[in-house]
C-alpha positions in Angstrom: -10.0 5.0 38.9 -12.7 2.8 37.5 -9.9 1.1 35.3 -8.2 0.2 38.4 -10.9 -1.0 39.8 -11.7 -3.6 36.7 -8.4 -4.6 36.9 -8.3 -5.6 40.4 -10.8 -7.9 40.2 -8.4 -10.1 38.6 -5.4 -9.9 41.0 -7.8 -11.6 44.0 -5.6 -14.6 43.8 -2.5 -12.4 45.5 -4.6 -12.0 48.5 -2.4 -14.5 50.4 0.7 -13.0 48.9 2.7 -12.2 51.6 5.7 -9.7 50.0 5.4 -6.1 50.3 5.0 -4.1 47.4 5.1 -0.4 47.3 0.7 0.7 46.4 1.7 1.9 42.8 3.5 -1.2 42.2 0.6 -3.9 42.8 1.6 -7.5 41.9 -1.0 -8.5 39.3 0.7 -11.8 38.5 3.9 -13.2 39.2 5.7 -16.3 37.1 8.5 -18.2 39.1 10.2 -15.1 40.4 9.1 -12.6 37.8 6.2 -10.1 38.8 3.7 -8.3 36.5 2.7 -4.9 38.0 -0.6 -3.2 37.8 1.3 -0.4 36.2 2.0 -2.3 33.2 -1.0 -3.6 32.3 -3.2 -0.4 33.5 -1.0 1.3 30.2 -2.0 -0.9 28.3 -6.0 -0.1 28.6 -7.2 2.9 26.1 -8.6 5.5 28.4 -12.3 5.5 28.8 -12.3 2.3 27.9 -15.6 0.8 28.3 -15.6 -1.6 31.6 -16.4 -4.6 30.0 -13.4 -3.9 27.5 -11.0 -3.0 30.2 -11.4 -6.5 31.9 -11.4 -8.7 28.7 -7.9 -6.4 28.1 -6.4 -7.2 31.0 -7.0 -10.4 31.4 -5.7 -11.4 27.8 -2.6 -9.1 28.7 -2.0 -11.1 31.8 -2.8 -14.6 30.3 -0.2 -13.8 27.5 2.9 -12.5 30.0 2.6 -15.4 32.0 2.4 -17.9 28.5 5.5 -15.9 27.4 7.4 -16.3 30.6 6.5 -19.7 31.4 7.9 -20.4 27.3 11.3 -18.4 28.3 11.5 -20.3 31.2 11.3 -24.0 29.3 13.6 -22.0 26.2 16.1 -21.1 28.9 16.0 -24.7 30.6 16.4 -26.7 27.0 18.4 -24.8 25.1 21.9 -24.7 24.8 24.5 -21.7 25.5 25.2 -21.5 21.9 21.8 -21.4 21.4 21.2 -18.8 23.8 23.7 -16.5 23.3 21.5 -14.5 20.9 22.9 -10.6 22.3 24.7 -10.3 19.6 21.7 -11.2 17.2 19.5 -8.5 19.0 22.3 -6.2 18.9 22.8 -6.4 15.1 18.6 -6.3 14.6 18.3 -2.9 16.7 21.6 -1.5 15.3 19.8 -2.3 11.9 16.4 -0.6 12.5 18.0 2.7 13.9 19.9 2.8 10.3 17.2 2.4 8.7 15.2 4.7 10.3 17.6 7.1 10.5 18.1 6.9 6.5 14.9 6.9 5.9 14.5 10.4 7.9 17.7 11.9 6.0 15.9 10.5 3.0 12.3 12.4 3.6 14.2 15.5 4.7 16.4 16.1 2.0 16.0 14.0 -0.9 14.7 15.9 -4.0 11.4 13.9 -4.8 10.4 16.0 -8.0 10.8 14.0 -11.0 10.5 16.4 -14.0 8.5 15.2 -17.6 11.9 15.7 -19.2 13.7 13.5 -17.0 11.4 10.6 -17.7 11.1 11.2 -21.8 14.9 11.0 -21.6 15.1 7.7 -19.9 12.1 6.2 -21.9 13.8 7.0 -24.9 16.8 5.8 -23.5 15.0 2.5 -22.5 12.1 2.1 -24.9 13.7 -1.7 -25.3 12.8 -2.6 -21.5 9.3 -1.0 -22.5 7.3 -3.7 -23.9 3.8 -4.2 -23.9 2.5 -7.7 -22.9 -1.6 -7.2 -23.5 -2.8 -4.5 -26.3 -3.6 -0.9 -24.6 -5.8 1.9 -26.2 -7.0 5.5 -25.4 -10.8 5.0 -25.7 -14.4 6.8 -25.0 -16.3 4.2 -23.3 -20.3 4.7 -22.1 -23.0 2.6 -21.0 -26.7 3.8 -21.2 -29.6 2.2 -19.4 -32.4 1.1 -21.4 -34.8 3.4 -20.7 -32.1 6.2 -21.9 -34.0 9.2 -23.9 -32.5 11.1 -27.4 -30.4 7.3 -28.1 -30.2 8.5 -31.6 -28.8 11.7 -30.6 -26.5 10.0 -28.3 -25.7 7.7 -31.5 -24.8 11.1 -33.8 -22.8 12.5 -30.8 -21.1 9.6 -30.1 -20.1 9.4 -34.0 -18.9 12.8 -34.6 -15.9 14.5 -34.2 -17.2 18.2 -34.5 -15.8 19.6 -30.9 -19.6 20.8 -29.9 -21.1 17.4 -30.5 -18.3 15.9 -28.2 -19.5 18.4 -25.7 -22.9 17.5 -26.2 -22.3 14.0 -25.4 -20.4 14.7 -22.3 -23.2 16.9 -20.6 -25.3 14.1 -21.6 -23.6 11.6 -20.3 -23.1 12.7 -17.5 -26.4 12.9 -15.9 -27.8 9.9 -17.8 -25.4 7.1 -18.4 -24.3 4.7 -15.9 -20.8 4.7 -16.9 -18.5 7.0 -19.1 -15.0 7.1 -19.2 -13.0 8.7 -22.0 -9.9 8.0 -21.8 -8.3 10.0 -24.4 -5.3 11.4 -23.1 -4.8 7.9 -20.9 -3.8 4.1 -22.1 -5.6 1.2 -20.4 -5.3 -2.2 -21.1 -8.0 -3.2 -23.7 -8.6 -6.3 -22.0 -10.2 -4.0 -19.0 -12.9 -2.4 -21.5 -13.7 -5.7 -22.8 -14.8 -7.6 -19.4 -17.4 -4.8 -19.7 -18.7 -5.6 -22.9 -21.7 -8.1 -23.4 -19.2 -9.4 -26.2 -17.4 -12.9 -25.7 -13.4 -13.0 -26.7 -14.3 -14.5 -30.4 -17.3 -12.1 -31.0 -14.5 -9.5 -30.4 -12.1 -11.1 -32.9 -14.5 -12.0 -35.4 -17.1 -9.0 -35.4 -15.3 -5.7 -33.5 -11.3 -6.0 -33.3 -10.7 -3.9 -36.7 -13.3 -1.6 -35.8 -12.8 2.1 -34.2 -16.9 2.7 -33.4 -18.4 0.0 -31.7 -22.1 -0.5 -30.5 -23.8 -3.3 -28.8 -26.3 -4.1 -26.1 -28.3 -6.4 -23.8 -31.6 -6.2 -21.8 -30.3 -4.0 -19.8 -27.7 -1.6 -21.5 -26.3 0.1 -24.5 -22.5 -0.4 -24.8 -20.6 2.4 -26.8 -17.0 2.1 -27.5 -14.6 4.4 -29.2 -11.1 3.8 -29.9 -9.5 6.3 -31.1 -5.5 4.5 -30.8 -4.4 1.1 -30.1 -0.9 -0.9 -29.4 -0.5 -4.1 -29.7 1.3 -7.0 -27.5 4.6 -7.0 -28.2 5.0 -3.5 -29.2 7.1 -0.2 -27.5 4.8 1.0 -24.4 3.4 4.4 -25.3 4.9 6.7 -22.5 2.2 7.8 -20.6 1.5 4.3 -20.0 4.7 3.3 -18.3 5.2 7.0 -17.3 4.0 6.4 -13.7 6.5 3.0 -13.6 9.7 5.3 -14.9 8.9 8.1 -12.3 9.0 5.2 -9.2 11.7 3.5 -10.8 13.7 7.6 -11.2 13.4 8.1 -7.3 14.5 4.8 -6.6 17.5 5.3 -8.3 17.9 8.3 -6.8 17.2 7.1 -3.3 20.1 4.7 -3.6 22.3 7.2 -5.0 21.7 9.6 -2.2 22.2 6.8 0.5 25.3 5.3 -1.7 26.9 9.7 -0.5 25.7 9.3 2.8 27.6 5.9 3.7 30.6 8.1 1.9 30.4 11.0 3.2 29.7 9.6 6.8 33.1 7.6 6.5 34.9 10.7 5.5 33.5 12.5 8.0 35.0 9.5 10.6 38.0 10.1 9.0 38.5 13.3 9.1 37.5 13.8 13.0 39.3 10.2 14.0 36.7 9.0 15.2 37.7 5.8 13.6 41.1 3.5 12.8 41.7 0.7 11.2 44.6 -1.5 12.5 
């Protein structure tokens, strides 16, 4: 009721109005011989709306009907028949968003979205040619320390050995104390994405770290460790569980445009069959 209320106080003006409009269809505007009904733009306004909001709504809602119909009204008045005859244009636009949804609900219901790890070796190894690395990617252990870090030389021993307890050791320490650690040993990331977070320009890095697999530096702040424990270069084959991710998308879209490739065929059959369609 108070909606109603806010949204009378803009419909004053059609206190002169002298047509007779049943009380649930109050005029709210009207545009040469178009009216806009309180119904429609009360619909419009979330309930419990708060008053203030439910005026500012209407009032935009009403200030943009009578813009639109005023704009049809000039369209209609300059524009061609040609130019109007646009029913077959919505026609082929509606027609074309009820295919698509409808597809797309066939395609949610019953295509088979589980892409198997065989199914994607096969087509890498199938493919490894279209697979080609255009920045050098690693699998890496990467940690940054503050400063004011305890057992560093611990961390240092840990960090160097490959004795399964020390790893361990490192990781419990890490994380409680270091601000970042990431070991990405069982995932490729470009190199390029570790290095933006080392205090280490690009010629330091070719000059003092490339060839290296333990790598230490710091700053004021921080101690950087990096380990890399395997690296591609640009230009070479893509390991697999960096494009894996790519093939899988790539698998179901294939797959979605096989299964809508039946569809179309099976739906024209199916016309066929039940004549529900000839061709003269």
């Amino acid at each position: 009721m108070m909606k109603l209320q806010y949204i009378l106080l803009i419909t004053l003006f059609l206190g002169a109005c002298k047509e007779n409009f049943p009380e649930e269809e109050k005029p709210v505007a009207k545009a040469f011989d178009k009216y806009l009904f309180l119904s429609e733009v009360n619909s419009i306004i979330p309930v419990g709306a708060p008053s203030a909001d439910s005026t500012i709504m209407a009032q935009s809602y009403v200030r943009n009907w009578i813009t639109k119909e005023l704009l049809l009204h000039k369209a209609i008045q300059n524009l061609s028949d040609e130019e109007k005859n646009i029913r077959k244009q919505v026609e082929d636009y509606s027609s074309s968003i009820l295919i698509h949804k409808y597809k797309e609900k066939l395609v949610a219901q019953k295509l088979d979205r589980g892409i198997s790890d065989a199914e994607i070796a096969r087509y890498y190894d199938n493919n490894k040619f279209n697979f080609i690395l255009n920045t050098p990617v690693v699998r890496a252990l990467f940690i940054v320390l503050p400063k004011s870090a305890i057992n560093i030389d611990n961390v240092r021993k840990w960090f160097r050995s490959k004795d399964a307890k020390d790893q361990a050791a490192l990781e419990e320490y890490c994380i409680t104390s270091a601000k970042k650690y990431d070991n990405f040993n069982d995932q490729w990331i470009p190199l390029r994405d570790i290095l933006n977070l080392l205090p280490i320009t690009g010629s330091d890095w070719e000059a003092k770290y490339k060839n290296k697999e333990l790598i230490e530096t710091e700053n004021d702040e921080n101690y950087y460790f990096l380990k890399i424990y395997e690296t591609r270069q640009e230009h070479e084959t893509a390991p697999l569980g960096y494009v894996k991710k790519e093939i899988e998308i790539l698998l179901l879209n294939k797959r979605k445009i096989a299964f809508e490739e039946n569809l179309e065929k099976d739906i024209n059959a199916e016309g066929t069959r039940k004549d529900y369609v000839k061709i003269y």
